[in-house]
PLY file of the C-alpha trace (Angstrom):
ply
format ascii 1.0
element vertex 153
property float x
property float y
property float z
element edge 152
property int vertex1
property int vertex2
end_header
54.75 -3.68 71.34
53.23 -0.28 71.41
51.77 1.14 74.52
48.16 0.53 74.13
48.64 -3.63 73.88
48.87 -3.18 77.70
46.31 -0.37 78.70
43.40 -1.07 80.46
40.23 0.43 78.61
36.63 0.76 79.42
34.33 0.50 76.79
33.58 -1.56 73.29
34.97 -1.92 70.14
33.31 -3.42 67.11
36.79 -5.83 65.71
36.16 -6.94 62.41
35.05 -9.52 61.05
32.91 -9.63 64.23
30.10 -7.60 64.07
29.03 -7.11 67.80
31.27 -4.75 70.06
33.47 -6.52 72.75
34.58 -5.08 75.94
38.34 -3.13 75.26
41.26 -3.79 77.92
44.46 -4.90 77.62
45.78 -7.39 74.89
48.51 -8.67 76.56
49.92 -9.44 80.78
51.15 -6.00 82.39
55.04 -5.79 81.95
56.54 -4.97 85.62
60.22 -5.10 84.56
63.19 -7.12 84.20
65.59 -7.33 87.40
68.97 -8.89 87.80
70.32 -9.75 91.18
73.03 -7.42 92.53
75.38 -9.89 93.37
74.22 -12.93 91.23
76.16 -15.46 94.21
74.15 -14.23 96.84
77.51 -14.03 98.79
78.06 -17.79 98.09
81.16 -19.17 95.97
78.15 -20.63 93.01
78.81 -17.98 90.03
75.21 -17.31 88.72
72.98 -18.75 91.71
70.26 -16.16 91.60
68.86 -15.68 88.02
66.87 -12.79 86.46
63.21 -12.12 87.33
60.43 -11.22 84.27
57.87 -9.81 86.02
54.37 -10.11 84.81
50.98 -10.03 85.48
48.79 -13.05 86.93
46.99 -14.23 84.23
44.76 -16.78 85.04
44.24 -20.34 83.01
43.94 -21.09 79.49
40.64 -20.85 78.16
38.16 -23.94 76.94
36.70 -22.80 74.08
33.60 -25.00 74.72
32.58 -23.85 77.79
32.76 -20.50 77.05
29.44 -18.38 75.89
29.64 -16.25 72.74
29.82 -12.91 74.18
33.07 -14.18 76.09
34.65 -16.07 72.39
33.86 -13.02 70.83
36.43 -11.32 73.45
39.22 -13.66 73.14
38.94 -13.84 69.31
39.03 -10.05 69.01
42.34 -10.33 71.20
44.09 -11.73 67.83
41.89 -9.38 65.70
43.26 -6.23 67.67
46.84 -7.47 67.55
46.38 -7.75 63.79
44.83 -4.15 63.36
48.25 -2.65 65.07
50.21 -4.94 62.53
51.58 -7.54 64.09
51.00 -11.63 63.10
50.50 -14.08 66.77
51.94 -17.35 65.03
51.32 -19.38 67.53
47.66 -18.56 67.86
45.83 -21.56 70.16
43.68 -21.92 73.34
46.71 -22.32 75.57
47.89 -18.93 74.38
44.79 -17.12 75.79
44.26 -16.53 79.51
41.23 -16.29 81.88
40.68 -15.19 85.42
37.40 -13.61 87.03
37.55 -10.10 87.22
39.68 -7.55 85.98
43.34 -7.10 87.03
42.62 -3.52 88.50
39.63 -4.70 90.77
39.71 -5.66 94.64
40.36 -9.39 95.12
37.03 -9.28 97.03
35.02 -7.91 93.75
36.60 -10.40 91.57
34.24 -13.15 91.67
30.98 -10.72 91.12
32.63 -9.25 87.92
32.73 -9.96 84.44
36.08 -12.61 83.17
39.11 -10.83 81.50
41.11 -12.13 78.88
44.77 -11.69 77.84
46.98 -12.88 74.50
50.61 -14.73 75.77
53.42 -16.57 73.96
54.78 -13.60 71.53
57.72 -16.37 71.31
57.15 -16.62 67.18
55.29 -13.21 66.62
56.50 -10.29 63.89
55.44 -7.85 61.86
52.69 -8.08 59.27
53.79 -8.80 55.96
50.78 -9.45 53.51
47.09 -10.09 54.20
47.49 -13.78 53.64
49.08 -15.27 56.73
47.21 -12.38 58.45
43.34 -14.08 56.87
45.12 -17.73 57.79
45.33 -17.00 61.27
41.86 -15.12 62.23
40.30 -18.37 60.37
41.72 -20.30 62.65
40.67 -18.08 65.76
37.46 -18.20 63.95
37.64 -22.29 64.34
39.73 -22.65 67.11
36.82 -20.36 68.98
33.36 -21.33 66.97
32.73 -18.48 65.36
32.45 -19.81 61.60
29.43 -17.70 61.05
31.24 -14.60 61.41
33.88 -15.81 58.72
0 1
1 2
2 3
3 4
4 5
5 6
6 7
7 8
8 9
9 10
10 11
11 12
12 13
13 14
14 15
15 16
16 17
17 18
18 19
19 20
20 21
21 22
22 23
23 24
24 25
25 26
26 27
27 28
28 29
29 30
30 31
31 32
32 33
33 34
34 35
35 36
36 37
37 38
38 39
39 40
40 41
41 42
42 43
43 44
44 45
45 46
46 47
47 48
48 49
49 50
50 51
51 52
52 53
53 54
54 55
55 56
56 57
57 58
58 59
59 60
60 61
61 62
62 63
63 64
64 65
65 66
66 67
67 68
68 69
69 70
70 71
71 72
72 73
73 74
74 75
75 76
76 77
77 78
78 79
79 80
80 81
81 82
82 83
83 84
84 85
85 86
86 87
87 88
88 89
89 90
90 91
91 92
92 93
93 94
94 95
95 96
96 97
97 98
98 99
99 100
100 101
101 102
102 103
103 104
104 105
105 106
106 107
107 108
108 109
109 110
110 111
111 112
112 113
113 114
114 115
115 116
116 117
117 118
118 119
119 120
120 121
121 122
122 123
123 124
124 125
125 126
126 127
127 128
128 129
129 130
130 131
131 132
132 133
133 134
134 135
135 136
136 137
137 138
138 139
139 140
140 141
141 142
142 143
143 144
144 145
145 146
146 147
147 148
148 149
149 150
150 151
151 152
């Protein structure tokens, strides 16, 4: 994914087919890096004990998309709007596949709960490349759906 999916922003964007700006930060968890054991026994006789480590960022939950206000489903539907725009198709596009937590990533643990929520895109399992506008109109009307926001369609 390119380089921007994971920088954190400040400031709006207006995502079509929305037509209010939403707050800009990253698209997707922060990658940390992949790390393989030294010794994979850990000194024991059991070949392949100790497995690799993905490390990514915390998250949060999925989202509801009832309780959330419209300011906040405008957010997590430009999520799939701004993977789109860099060319790339989610196909696997649902709530459990967006992420919520209080605060932003990059804030004290203390500030969190006094600060606005942050959202993040997950399970790139089944994404690829854009290949025509169709599947690419398909799956913002389902964001659209899946997140309330028919009036925008």
């Amino acid at each position: 994914f390119p380089d921007h999916f994971f920088q954190h922003w400040n400031g709006y964007n207006v995502m079509p087919p929305l037509h209010d700006p939403v707050p800009v930060g990253a698209l997707c968890p922060q990658f940390y890096g992949y790390y393989t054991p030294d010794d994979p026994t850990d000194g024991t006789s059991r070949p392949n004990y100790l497995s690799p480590i993905l490390l990514l960022e915390y998250c949060g939950e999925e989202i509801d998309p009832d309780e959330l206000c419209v300011d906040d489903k405008q957010e997590c539907a430009s999520l799939v709007f701004r993977f789109h725009h860099a060319g790339w198709l989610h196909e696997s596009f649902a709530a459990r596949n967006i992420l919520w937590q209080q605060g932003k990533p990059t804030e004290w643990p203390i500030q969190r709960p006094y600060s606005t929520k942050s959202f993040r895109l997950i399970d790139f399992g089944r994404s690829r490349k854009l290949d025509s506008s169709l599947t690419r109109a398909s799956e913002e009307d389902t964001a659209l759906r899946l997140l309330h926001l028919l009036h925008h369609a």
